[in-house]
C-alpha positions in Angstrom: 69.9 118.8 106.9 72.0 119.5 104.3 75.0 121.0 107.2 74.7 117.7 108.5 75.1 115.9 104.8 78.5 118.1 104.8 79.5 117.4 108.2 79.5 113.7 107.7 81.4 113.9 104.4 84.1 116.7 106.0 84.9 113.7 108.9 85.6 111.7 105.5 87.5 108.7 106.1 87.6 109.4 109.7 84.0 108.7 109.8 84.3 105.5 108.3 86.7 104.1 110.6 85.0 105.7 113.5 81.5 104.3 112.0 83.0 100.8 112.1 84.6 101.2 115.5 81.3 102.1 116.7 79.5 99.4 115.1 81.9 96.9 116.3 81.1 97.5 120.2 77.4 97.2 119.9 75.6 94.3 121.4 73.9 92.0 118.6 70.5 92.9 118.7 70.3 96.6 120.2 69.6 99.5 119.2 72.7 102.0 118.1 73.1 104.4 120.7 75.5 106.7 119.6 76.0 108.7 122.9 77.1 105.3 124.7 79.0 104.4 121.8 80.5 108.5 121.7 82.4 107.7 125.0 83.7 104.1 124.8 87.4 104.1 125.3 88.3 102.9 121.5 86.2 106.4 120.2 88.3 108.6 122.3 90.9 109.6 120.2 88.6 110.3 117.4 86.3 112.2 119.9 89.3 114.5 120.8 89.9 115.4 117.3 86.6 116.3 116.6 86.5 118.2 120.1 89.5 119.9 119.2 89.0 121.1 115.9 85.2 121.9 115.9 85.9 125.1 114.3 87.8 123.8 111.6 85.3 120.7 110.8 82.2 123.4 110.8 84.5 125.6 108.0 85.7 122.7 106.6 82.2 121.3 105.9 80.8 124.2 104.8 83.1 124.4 101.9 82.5 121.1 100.3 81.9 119.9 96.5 78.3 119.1 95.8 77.7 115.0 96.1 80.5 114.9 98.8 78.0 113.4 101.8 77.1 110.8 99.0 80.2 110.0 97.9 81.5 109.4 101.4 78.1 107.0 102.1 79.4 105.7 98.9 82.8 104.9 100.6 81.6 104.1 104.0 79.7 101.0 102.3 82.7 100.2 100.0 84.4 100.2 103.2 82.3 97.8 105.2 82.4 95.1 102.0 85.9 95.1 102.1 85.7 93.9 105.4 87.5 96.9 106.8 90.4 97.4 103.5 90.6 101.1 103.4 92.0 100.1 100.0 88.6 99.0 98.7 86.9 102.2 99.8 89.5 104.3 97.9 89.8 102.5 94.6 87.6 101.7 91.9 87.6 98.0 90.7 86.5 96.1 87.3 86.5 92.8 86.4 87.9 92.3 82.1 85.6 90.1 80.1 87.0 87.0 79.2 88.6 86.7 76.2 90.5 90.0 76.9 94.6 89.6 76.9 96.9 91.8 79.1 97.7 93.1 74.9 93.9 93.5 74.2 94.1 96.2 77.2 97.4 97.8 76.6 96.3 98.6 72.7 92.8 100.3 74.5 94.3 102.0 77.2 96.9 103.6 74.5 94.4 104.3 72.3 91.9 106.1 74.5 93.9 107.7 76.2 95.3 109.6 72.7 91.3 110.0 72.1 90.9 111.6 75.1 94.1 114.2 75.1 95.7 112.2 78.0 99.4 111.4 77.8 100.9 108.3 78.5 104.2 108.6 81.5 105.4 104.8 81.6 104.2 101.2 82.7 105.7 99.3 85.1 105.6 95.3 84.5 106.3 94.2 88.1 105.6 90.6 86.9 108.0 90.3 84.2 110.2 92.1 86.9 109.6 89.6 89.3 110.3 86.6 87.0 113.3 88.1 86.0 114.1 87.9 89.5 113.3 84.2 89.9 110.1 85.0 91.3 106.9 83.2 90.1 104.3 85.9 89.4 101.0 86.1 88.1 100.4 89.3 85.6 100.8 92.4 87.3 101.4 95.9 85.2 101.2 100.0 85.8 100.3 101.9 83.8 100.5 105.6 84.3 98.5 109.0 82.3 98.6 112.4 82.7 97.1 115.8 81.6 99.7 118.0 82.6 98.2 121.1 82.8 95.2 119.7 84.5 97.8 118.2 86.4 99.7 121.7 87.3 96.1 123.3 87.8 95.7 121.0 90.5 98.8 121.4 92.5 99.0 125.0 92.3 95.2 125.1 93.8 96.5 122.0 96.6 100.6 121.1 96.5 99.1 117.9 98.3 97.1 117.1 94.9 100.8 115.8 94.0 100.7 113.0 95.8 98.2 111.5 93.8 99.8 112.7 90.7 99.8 110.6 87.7 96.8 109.0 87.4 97.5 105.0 87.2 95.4 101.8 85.9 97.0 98.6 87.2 96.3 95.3 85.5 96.6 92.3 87.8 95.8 88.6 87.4 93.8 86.9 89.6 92.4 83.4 90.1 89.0 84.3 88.6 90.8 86.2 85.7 92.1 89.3 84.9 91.3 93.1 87.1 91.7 96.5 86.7 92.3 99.0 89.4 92.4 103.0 89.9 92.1 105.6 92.1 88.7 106.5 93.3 88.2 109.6 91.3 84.5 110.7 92.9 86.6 110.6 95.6 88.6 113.1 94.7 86.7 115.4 92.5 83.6 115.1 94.9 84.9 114.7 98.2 86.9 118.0 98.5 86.6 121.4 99.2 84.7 123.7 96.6 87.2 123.7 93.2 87.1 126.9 91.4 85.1 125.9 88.1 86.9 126.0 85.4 89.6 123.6 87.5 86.3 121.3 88.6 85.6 120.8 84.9 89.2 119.5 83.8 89.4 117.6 86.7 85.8 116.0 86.3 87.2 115.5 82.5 89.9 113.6 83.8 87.6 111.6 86.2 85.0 110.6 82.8 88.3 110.1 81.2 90.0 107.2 83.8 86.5 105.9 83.8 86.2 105.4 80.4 89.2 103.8 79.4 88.6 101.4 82.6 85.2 100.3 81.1 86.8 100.2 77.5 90.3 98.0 78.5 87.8 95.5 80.1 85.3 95.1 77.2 87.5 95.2 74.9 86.1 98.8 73.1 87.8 101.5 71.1 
């Protein structure tokens, strides 16, 4: 059981797509069967993959971070809410209280992220950008941390890591009000192969540490 729980996280993303793909072609009403569903034409590329690098998906999912087959039933549902927006799976969302200026959250985000040893690397305000530009735009600002050594921790373990290097909190206005927006991190402290521990705990610092100044920006907490 639990080879299986790793298996479905190490097909990751794939699995989610895949999933939907195969829900998609089955007729309302009856029963999922996978082997049909397996060798419809849309699965085949996917199937191929899989077929080709068996090897590497057993390995791969035998070397995966605790909580990773829950984190990707985590993303496969985020996945299906969004109606299909891999960006939905992949991010975390949440909604600022009313009351709470674009100033409120800057002053937070500054301020916790000095608590929490995290270093501020720039903002980008695309909207003031945008109406310099001549372009009518609702608020819409970057804001960009880091922990560099965490941060050099993690690319020397993965150069990929790099890509998702520095962590950002993006304020944008919406009809309903104002929203935050980040990177998933479960997704990528859980979702991984095995990090040595003393890495796992910076990087799950980091992860409490996005969290909480998401949850603090949009309450209005210090």
């Amino acid at each position: 059981m639990g080879f299986l729980r790793n298996l479905l996280a190490a097909v990751g993303l794939i699995a989610i797509v895949a999933g939907g793909v195969m829900w998609s072609q089955m007729p309302s009403g009856m029963p999922k069967l996978a082997l049909s569903m397996m060798t419809s034409p849309e699965m085949e590329p996917v199937m191929d993959a899989m077929g080709t690098h068996t090897d590497a998906i057993i390995g791969a999912a035998g070397n995966l971070e605790s909580g990773a087959a829950e984190t990707a039933a985590d993303l496969m549902k985020r996945w299906a809410e969004g109606g299909g927006d891999i960006a939905v799976a992949t991010t975390w969302a949440r909604k600022v209280d009313d009351g709470i200026t674009p100033e409120d959250i800057q002053l937070t985000l500054e301020s916790k992220a000095v608590e929490w040893g995290l270093k501020g690397v720039g903002s980008l305000p695309l909207s003031d950008e945008l109406q310099a530009r001549g372009m009518d735009s609702k608020y819409l600002k970057v804001y960009s941390f880091c922990n560099p050594v965490t941060a050099r921790h993690m690319v020397s373990y993965s150069p990929h890591m790099s890509a998702f290097l520095p962590c950002r909190i993006v304020v944008v206005e919406q009809e309903d009000g104002l929203w935050l927006y980040t990177l998933n991190m479960d997704m990528m402290v859980k979702m991984g192969r095995k990090l040595p521990p003393e890495l796992k705990q910076e990087a799950m610092k980091v992860r409490d540490t996005i969290w909480d100044m998401m949850e603090s920006a949009a309450t209005g907490g210090f």
